[in-house]
C-alpha positions in Angstrom: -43.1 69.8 -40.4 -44.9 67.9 -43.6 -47.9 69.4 -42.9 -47.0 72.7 -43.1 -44.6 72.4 -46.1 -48.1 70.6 -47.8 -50.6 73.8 -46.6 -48.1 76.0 -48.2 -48.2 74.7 -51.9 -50.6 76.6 -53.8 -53.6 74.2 -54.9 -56.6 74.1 -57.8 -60.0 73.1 -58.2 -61.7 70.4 -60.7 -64.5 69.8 -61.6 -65.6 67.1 -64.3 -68.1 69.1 -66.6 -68.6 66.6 -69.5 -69.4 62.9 -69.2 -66.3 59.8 -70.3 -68.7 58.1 -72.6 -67.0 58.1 -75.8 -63.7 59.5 -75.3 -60.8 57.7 -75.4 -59.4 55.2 -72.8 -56.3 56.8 -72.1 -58.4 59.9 -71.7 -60.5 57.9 -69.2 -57.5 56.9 -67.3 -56.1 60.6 -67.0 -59.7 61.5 -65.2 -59.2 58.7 -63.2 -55.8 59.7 -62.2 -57.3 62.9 -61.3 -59.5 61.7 -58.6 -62.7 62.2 -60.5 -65.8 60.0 -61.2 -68.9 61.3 -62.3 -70.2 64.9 -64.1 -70.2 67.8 -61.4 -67.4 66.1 -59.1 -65.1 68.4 -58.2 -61.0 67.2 -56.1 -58.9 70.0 -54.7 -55.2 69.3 -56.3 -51.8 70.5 -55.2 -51.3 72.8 -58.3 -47.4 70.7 -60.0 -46.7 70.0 -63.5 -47.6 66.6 -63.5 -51.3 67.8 -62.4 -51.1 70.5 -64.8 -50.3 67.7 -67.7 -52.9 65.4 -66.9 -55.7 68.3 -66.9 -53.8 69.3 -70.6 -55.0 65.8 -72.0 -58.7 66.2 -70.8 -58.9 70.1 -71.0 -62.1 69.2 -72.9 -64.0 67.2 -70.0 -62.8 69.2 -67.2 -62.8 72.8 -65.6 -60.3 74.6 -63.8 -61.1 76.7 -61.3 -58.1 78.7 -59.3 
């Protein structure tokens, strides 16, 4: 039953598009938080506010693509 309450959420793509160096640490932790680690990396997210919020705080380093 999990699995197909999970599937039925609506999810997003990211992909890292700018490097860390030089941005600030909390910055660093939000992309960290979002599963990614180097430039061109790209994590499948279920699409919730608190995803939406950490993508908001790096919109700069990262690209959504729906």
């Amino acid at each position: 039953m999990a699995d197909t309450a999970a599937a039925a959420r609506p999810t997003i793509r990211v992909r890292l598009v700018k490097g860390l160096r030089g941005t600030q640490a909390r910055h660093r932790l939000s992309v960290k938080a979002l599963g990614l680690t180097k430039v061109n990396d790209v994590r499948e997210l279920v699409d919730s506010p608190q995803v939406r919020g950490l993508i908001n705080t790096v919109y700069y380093l990262v690209r959504v693509e729906e």
